[in-house]
C-alpha angles and dihedrals in degrees: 000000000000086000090062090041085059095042086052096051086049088055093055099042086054091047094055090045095049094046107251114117122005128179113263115255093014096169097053092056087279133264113265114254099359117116127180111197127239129235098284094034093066090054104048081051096049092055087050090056091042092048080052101040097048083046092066118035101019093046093049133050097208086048108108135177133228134150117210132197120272092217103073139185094279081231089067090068089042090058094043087049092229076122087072114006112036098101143122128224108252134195133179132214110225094205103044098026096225131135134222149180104246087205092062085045089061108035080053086058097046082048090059093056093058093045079057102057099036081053092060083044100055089039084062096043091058088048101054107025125184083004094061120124107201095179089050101044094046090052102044093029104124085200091041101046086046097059089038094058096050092043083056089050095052091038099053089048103048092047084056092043085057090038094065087033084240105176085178094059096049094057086053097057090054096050093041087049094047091234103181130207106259097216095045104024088227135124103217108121132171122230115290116251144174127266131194114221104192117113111233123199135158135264117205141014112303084243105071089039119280108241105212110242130188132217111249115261101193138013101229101078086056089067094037091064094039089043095106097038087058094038088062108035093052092038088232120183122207124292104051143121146212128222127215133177113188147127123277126185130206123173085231098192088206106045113170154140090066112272094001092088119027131151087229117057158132139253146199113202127161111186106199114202121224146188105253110260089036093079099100100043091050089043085053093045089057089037086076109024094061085055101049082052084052095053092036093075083056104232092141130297091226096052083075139062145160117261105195114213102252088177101044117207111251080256099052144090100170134015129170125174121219096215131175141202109260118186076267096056132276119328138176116267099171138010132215117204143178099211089180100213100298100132109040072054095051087050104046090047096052091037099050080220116131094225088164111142116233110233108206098199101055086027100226144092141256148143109276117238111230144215114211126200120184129175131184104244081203099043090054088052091060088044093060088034094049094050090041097066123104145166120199147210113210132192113266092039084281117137129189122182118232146196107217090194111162110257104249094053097052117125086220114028098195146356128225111215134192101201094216119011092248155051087069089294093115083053099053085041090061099048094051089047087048087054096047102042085069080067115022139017099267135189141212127205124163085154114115131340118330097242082067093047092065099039082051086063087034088069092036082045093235098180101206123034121196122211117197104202136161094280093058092068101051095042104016093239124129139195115250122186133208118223110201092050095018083215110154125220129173113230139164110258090246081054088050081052109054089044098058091044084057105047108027094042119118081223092071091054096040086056093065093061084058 
């Protein structure tokens, strides 16, 4: 565990030198858990959102687009119930002063159970080698079965404790369980209590009268009041869905692992709209499909799994979580939910508007279930980022770190070269750059050797670099290498071309969905 800690640490302080990811206001000492995003990390985030984006309206015919506003009627979060029911279960430390989500304490203990058990596994694995058994020694294990047994038991109270919403209770798991504060090492802890985390703010001079407002905290309320303006004006017919990327903010009290939790974020939610009865079989549908668009980027099929809801939101019948395993265990990335059709209902009632789709082929009406699917445009990036990483050994007792990012994804896609600043060869560099940046994010470097030019895009994860030589200028041919292999070939620019519309294309990612 503390190896992956370093190696996420690591991770973070490579994002901030390359430019990906720095801490907001820096240079005032900077604001907790707000990140702006440098100048490759926007673009590797912009490609996730477009991968996303082209997913979902270009590869379906009933996905549609909107984006909404994040200021919103302050009703809308009555209805939703984010007004009264959108809180987290908080805890202080007396020693150390420092507050916590009892929820996040237990779920870590619970963590360290499983740490514990995976540890005698691997231990076993190690012992026994090609021989070893992992479904019979987990189930016939004494130490396993012991750690099991007392993981069930915390687990099976605590989801209780949530389920009646028993802050009493909770206290009482952490005391029973001696969970102790991280930063102190004690165990006195105040009561546990709720907590909104909606942001509230004011619209309009305190003159006329200033209406409280809240900061969205999520995107999805934004398309289900828009659901039947979009619905007729774009002559929609159930099923169909509609697609928002936006910001979201949420003063998450325990903001923490970097980028994966922030107060200010952005989301990726499609809300797709069903006859009642149909729900199942769509959630199911979408079940499957986001996870085919997960394994298609080719980060590992074993690094993700399903986590059913066990607990299910008021509004849900069905809920299922796409996690993956980060360098700090496995956490949720995207949600699928069947939300019924709690909230169109919630609206219509506040709102006094009839917003009831007409079903021509029963020839009635009635509110659309609907299937939500919402992914952290954030949390994905940490995801790729996360995969990408690599240190390695190289022949020679030389190392380079190196993004294997997929291609497609890559914030540069490819680096034009001169391999020395003269003899004409920073000039044909230049016009081949010049070419290629119509199609692809393209670098220049003439800066250094040109061994640390390339170790410069290994750690950007640049997938194709260019080299301009000599020889280019009497035959037109240049030397592109390969990053991931750092294989070399010598190939004609239109060759280059080709290549690089091939492999770094969205397209290449979207087939696969097919």
């Amino acid at each position: 565990m503390a190896k992956q800690e370093d190696v996420f640490k690591t991770i973070v302080a490579h994002a901030k030198e390359y430019g990906f990811v720095f801490q907001s206001s820096e240079i005032y000492d900077g604001l907790s858990a707000v990140y702006d995003y440098g100048q490759n990390g926007v673009e590797l985030k912009n490609n996730i959102k477009r991968y996303w984006w082209e997913a979902m309206t270009m590869l379906h015919d009933n996905i549609v687009g909107i984006d909404s506003a994040i200021f919103m009627h302050p009703s809308v979060w009555k209805a939703s119930g984010h007004v009264d029911a959108f809180n987290d279960p908080l805890i202080d430390n007396r020693d150390s002063k420092k507050r916590y989500r009892a929820d996040v304490l237990i779920e870590d203990e619970i963590g360290k159970m499983e740490e514990k058990i995976n540890k005698e596994v691997a231990k076993a694995a190690k012992r026994f080698g090609d021989s070893f058994d992992e479904s019979m020694f987990r189930q016939t294990n004494p130490r396993v079965l012991d750690y099991q047994r007392k993981r069930d038991e915390l687990h099976a109270r605590f989801a209780k404790a949530m389920e009646d919403n028993d802050l009493v209770d909770l206290k009482q798991i952490i005391l029973d369980y001696g969970i102790v504060c991280p930063v102190s090492g004690t165990r006195n802890w105040t009561d546990v209590r709720q907590f909104n985390l909606m942001f509230k703010t004011e619209m309009g001079s305190t003159a006329d009268g200033a209406m409280d407002v809240y900061l969205r905290p999520e995107t999805a309320q934004g398309i289900f009041v828009n659901y039947l303006n979009v619905q007729k004006t774009g002559r929609m017919r159930l099923p169909f869905g509609i697609a928002q990327i936006g910001k979201a903010f949420r003063n998450e009290i325990v903001a923490r692992q970097f980028i994966f939790r922030m107060r200010e974020f952005e989301q990726m939610e499609m809300q797709f709209f069903v006859r009642p009865g149909d729900e199942l079989k769509y959630f199911d549908f979408w079940r499957q499909t986001r996870m085919r668009w997960h394994k298609a980027l080719g980060l590992g099929d074993d690094k993700y799994r399903f986590h059913d809801h066990e607990k299910l939101a008021h509004y849900a019948n069905a809920a299922t979580d796409i996690e993956f395993k980060m360098p700090f265990g496995f956490k949720e990335v995207e949600g699928i939910h069947s939300r019924t059709n709690f909230d169109l209902a919630q609206h219509e009632k506040f709102s006094g508007k009839k917003i009831q789709y007409f079903d021509p082929e029963l020839n009635e009406s009635y509110v659309p279930y609907v299937i939500e699917t919402s992914i952290g445009v954030d949390r994905m990036f940490l995801t790729v980022l996360c995969s990408a990483y690599d240190e390695q050994q190289l022949e020679g007792g030389d190392s380079r770190v190196v993004l294997r990012f997929p291609a497609a994804l890559a914030p540069v896609k490819c680096a034009v070269l001169p391999l020395v600043k003269k003899d004409g060869l920073p000039e044909k560099a230049r016009e081949i750059q010049h070419r290629l940046r119509f199609d692809f994010t393209c670098h220049y470097d003439e800066k250094d050797s040109i061994g640390k030019r390339y170790r410069r895009e290994d750690a950007i994860g640049t997938p194709y670099c260019i080299t301009v030589d000599h020889q280019t200028l009497e035959d037109g041919t240049v030397t592109m290498r390969h990053r991931d292999s750092m294989e070399q070939q010598r190939l004609s620019v239109d060759e280059v071309e080709r290549i690089l519309k091939e492999e770094v294309s969205l397209n290449s990612l979207l087939k696969k969905l097919l």
